[in-house]
C-alpha positions as a Markdown table, in Angstrom:
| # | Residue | x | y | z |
|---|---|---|---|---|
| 1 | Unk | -182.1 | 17.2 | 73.2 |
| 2 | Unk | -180.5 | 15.6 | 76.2 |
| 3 | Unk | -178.9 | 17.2 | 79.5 |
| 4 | Unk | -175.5 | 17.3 | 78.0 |
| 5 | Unk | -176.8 | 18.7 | 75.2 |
| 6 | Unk | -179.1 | 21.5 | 76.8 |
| 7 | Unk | -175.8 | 22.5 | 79.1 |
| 8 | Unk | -173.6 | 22.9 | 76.7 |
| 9 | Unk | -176.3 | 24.9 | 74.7 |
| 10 | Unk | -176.9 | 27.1 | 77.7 |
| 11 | Unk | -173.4 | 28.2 | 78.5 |
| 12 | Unk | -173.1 | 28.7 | 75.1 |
| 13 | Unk | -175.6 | 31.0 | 74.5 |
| 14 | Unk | -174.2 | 32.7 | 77.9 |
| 15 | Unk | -170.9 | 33.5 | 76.3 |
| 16 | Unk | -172.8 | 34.7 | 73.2 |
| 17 | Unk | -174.7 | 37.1 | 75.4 |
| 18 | Unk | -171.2 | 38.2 | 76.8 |
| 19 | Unk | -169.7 | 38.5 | 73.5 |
| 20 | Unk | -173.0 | 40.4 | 72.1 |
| 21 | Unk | -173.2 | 42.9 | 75.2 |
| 22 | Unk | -170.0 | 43.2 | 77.0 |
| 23 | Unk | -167.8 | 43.8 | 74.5 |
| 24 | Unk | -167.2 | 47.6 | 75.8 |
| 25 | Unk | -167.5 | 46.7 | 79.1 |
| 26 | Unk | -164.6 | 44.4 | 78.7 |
| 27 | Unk | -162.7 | 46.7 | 76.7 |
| 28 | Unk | -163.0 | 49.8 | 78.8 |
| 29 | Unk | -161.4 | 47.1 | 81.8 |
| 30 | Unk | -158.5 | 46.0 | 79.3 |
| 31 | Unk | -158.0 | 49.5 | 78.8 |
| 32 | Unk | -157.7 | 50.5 | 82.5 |
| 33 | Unk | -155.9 | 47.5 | 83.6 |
| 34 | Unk | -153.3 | 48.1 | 81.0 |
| 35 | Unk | -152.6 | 51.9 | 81.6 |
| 36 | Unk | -152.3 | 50.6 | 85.8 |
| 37 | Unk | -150.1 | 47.9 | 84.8 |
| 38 | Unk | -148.2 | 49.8 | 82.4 |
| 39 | Unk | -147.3 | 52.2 | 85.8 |
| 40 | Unk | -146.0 | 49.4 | 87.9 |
| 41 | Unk | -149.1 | 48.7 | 89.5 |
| 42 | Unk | -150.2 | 45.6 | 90.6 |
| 43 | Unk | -153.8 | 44.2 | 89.1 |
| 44 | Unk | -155.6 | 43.1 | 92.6 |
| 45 | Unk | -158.4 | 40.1 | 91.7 |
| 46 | Unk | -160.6 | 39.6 | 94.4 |
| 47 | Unk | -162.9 | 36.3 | 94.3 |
| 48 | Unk | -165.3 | 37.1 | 97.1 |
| 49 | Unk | -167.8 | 34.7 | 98.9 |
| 50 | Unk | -168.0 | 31.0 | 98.2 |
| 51 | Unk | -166.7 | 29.5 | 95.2 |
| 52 | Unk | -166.4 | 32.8 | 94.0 |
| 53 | Unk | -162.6 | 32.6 | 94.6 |
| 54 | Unk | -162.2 | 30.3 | 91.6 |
| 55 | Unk | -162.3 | 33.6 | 89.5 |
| 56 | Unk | -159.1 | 35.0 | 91.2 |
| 57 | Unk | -157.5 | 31.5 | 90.8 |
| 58 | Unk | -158.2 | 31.5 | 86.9 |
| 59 | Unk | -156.0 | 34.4 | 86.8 |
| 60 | Unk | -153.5 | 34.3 | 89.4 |
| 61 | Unk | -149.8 | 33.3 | 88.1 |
| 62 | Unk | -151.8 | 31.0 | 85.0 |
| 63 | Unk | -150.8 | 29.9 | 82.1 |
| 64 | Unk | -150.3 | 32.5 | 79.6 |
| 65 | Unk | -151.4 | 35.1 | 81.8 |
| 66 | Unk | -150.3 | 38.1 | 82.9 |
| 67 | Unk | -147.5 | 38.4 | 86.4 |
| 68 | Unk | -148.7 | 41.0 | 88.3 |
| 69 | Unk | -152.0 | 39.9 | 88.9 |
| 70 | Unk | -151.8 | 40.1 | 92.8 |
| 71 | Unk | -155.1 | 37.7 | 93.8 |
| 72 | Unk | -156.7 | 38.2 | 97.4 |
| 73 | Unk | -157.8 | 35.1 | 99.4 |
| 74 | Unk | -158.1 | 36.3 | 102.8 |
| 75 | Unk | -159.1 | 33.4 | 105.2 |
| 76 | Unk | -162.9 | 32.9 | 105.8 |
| 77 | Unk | -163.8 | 34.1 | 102.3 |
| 78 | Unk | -164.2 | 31.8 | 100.2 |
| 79 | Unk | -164.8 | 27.5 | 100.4 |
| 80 | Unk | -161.2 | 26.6 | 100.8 |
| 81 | Unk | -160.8 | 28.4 | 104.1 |
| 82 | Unk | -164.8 | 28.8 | 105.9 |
| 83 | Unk | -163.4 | 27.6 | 109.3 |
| 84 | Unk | -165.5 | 29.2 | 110.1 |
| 85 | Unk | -166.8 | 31.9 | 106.6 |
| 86 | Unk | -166.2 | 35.3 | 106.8 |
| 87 | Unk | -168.0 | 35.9 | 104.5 |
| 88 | Unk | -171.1 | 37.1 | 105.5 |
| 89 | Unk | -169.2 | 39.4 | 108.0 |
| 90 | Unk | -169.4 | 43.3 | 107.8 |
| 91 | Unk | -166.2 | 45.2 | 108.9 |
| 92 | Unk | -163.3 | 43.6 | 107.5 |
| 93 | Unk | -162.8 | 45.3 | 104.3 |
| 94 | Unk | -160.4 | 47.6 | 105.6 |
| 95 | Unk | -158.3 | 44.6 | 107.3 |
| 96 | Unk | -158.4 | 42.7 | 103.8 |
| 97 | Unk | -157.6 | 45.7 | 101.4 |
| 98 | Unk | -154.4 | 46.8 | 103.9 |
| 99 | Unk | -153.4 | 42.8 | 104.5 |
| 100 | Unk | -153.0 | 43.3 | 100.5 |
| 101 | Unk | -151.5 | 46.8 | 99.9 |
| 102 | Unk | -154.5 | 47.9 | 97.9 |
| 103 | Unk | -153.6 | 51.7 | 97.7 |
| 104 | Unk | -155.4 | 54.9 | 95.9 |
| 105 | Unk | -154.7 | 54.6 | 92.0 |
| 106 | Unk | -155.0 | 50.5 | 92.3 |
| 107 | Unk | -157.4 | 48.5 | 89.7 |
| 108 | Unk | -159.1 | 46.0 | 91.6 |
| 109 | Unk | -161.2 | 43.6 | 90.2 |
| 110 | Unk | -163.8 | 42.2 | 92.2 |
| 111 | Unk | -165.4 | 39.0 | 91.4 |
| 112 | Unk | -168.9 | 37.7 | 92.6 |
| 113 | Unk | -170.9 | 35.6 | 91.1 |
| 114 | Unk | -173.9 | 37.4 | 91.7 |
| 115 | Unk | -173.0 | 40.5 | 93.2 |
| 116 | Unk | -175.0 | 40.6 | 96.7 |
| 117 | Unk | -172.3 | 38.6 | 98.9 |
| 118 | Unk | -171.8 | 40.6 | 101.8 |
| 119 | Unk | -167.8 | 40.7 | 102.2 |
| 120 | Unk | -167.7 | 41.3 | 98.5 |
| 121 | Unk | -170.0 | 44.5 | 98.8 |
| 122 | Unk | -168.5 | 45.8 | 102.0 |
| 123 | Unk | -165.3 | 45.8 | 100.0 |
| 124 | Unk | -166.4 | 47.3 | 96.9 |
| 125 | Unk | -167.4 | 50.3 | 99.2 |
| 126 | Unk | -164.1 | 50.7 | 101.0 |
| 127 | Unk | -162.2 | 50.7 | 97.4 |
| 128 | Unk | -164.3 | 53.4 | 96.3 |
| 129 | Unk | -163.6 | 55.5 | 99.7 |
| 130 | Unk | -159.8 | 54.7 | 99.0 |
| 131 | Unk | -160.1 | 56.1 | 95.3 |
| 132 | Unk | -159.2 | 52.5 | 94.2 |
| 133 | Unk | -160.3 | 51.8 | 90.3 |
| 134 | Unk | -163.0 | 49.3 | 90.8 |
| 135 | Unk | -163.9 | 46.6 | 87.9 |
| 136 | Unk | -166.9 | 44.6 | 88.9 |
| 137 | Unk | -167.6 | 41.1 | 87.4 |
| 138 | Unk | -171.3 | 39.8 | 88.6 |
| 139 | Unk | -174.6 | 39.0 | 87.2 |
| 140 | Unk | -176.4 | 41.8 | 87.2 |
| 141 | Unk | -179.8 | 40.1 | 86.4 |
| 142 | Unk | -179.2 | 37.6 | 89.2 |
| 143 | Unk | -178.5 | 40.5 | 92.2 |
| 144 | Unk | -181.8 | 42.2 | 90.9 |
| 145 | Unk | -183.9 | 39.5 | 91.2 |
| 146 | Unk | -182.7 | 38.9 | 95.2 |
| 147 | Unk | -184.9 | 41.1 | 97.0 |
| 148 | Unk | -183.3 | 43.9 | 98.7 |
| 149 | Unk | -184.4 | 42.9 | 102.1 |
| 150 | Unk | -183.1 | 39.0 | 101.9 |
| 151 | Unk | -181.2 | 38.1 | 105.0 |
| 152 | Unk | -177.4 | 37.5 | 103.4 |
| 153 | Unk | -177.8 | 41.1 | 101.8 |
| 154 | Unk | -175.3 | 43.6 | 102.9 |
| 155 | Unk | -177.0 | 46.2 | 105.0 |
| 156 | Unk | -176.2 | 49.3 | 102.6 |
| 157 | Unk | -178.4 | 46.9 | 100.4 |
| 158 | Unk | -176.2 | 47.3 | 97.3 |
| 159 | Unk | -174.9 | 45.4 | 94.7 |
| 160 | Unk | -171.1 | 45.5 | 93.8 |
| 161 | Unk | -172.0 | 46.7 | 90.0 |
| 162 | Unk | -173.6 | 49.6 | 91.5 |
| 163 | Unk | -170.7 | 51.0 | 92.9 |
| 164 | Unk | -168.0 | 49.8 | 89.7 |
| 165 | Unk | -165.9 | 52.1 | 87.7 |
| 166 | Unk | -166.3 | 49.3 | 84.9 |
| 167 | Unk | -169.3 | 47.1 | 85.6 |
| 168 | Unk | -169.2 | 43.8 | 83.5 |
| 169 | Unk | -172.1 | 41.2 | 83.5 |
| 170 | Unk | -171.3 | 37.6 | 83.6 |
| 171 | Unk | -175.1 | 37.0 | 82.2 |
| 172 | Unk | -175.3 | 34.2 | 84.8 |
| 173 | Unk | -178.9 | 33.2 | 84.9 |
| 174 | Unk | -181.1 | 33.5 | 88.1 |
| 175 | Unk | -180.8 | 30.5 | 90.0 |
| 176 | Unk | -177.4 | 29.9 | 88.1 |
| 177 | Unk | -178.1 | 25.9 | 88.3 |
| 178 | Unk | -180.4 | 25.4 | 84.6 |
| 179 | Unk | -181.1 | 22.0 | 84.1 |
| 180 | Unk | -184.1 | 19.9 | 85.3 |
| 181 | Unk | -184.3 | 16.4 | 86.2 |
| 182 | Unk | -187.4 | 14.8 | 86.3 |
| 183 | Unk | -188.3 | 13.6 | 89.8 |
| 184 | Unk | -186.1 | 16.2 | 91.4 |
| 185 | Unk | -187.4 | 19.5 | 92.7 |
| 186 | Unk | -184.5 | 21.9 | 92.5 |
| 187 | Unk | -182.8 | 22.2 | 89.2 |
| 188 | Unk | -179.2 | 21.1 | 88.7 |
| 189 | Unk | -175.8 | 21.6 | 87.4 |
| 190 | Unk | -174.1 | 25.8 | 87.7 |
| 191 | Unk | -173.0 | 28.0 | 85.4 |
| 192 | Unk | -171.5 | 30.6 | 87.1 |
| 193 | Unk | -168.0 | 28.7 | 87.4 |
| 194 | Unk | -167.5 | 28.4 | 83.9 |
| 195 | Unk | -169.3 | 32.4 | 82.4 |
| 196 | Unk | -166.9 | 33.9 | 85.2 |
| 197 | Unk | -163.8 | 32.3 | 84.1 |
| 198 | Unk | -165.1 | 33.6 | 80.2 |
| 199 | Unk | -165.2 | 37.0 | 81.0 |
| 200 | Unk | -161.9 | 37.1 | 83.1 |
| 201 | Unk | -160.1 | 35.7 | 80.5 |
| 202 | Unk | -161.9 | 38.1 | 77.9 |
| 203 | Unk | -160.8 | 41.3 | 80.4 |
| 204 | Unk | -156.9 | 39.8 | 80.6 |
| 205 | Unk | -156.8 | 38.9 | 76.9 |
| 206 | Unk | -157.9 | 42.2 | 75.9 |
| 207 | Unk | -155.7 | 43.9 | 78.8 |
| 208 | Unk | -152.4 | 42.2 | 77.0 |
| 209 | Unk | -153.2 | 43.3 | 73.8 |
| 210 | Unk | -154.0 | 47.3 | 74.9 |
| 211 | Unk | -150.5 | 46.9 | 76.6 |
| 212 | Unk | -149.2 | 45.6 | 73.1 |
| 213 | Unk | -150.4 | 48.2 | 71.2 |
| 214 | Unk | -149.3 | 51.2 | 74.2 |
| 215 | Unk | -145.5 | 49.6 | 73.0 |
| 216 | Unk | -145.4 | 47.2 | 76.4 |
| 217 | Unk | -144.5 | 43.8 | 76.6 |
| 218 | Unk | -146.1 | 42.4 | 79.1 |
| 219 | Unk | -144.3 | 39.9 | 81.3 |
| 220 | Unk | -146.7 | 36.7 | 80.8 |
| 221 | Unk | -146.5 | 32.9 | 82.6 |
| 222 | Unk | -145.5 | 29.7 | 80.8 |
| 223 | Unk | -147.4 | 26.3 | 82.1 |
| 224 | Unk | -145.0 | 24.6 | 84.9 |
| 225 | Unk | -145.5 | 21.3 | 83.2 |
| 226 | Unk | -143.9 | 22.3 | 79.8 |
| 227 | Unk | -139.8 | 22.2 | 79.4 |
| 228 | Unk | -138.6 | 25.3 | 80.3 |
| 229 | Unk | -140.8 | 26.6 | 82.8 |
| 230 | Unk | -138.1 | 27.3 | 85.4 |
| 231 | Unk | -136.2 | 29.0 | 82.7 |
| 232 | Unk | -138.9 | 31.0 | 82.0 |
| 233 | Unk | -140.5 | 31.2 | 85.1 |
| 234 | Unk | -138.8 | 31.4 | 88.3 |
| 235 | Unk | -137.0 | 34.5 | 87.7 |
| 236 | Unk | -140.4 | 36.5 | 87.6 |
| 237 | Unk | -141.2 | 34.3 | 90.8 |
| 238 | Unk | -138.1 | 36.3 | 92.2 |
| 239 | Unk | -138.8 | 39.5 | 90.9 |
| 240 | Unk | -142.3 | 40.0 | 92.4 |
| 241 | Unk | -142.0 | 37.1 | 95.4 |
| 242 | Unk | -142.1 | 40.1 | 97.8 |
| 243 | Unk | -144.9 | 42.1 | 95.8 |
| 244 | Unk | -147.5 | 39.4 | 95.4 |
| 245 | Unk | -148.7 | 37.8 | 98.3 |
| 246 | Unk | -149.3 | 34.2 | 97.4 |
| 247 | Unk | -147.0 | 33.5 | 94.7 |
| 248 | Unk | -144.0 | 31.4 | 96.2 |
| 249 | Unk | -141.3 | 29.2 | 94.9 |
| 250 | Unk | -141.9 | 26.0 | 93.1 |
| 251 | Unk | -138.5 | 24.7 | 94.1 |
């Protein structure tokens, strides 16, 4: 078997383990992200620490996705914006949940890869002060394996699974990178990009159809590269411009 070969075979067997184990886990947060949505509320998607981020992007105003998804990048946080990273900082979860109207009653899901990063912790435990509905997507076997008293551990020591409402497992394997290249020490080539995105899309795909089935049709985006997407698109741009914090006109 070649790399190519063993990668795709790994990530497959990831997704397996996600279809095999989660499958409650996802439902239970399709179920609670439907009733919230189903009230008006927005879904707030936190991708915290990193590359982390690219979870909230996968869902944020995406193809065939839902429009109230209100995704969080706060500056610091993640790759894009580390000038310098916050996100090893303790103290600004407050800051980031008011910045994004993240009230009592809200579902909030809260990505991170592996679940230790210290913003993404700190802000798990302010959402569960502020009676906000926490979903949790991490690997769980990952943030066990760190040892509690590592130095980029939050200082409450906690993992963001610990503190979820719905806890789902990304089944990321510790170090995340799998493949091995002979002559080079560290092994190569992630997978936590790609199992994230998996179960995100699981959670929203399930999350449409609970809406379905509750009698709600759920307002959902169209590509902006196909004809029609301003038809279809820029009057829900309009509609929640002033309720979603990075969504902005195309035009």
């Amino acid at each position: 078997m070649d790399l190519l070969e063993s990668y795709q075979m790994t990530l497959s067997n990831i997704m397996s383990q996600v279809m095999e184990q989660e499958r409650e886990n996802i439902n239970n947060a399709g179920e609670l992200l439907a009733a919230c949505y189903a009230e008006d509320r927005l879904i707030h998607v936190f991708g915290a620490g990193g590359h982390s981020a690219i979870g909230a992007m996968e869902v944020f105003w995406r193809a065939g996705g839902l429009t109230k998804i209100n995704a969080m990048f706060p500056v610091g946080t993640n790759i894009i914006t580390a000038y310098p990273t916050t996100a090893k900082v303790t103290g600004l979860a407050p800051y980031i949940l008011n910045y994004y109207a993240v009230k009592e009653g809200d579902p909030l899901v809260l990505i991170n890869f592996y679940g230790l990063n210290i913003i993404a912790v700190d802000v798990a435990m302010e959402a569960k002060k502020r009676g906000v509905k926490l979903i949790t997507v991490n690997s769980h076997s990952f943030a066990h394996k760190v040892p509690d008293d590592f130095i980029w551990r939050h200082p409450s020591k906690k993992n963001i699974h610990d503190l979820a409402d719905v806890a789902v497992d990304n089944h990321v394997p510790y170090p995340d990178a799998v493949l091995k290249v002979e002559g080079i020490e560290e092994t190569i080539t992630p997978t936590a990009t790609i199992a994230t995105c998996f179960v995100l899309n699981c959670i929203m795909t399930v999350t449409i159809q609970k809406l379905v089935e509750m009698g709600v049709i759920p307002e959902i985006w169209i590509s902006n590269n196909i004809p029609g997407c301003d038809e279809h698109n820029n009057p829900l741009i309009e509609k929640y411009r002033g309720r979603i914090h990075h969504l902005y006109p195309v035009i």
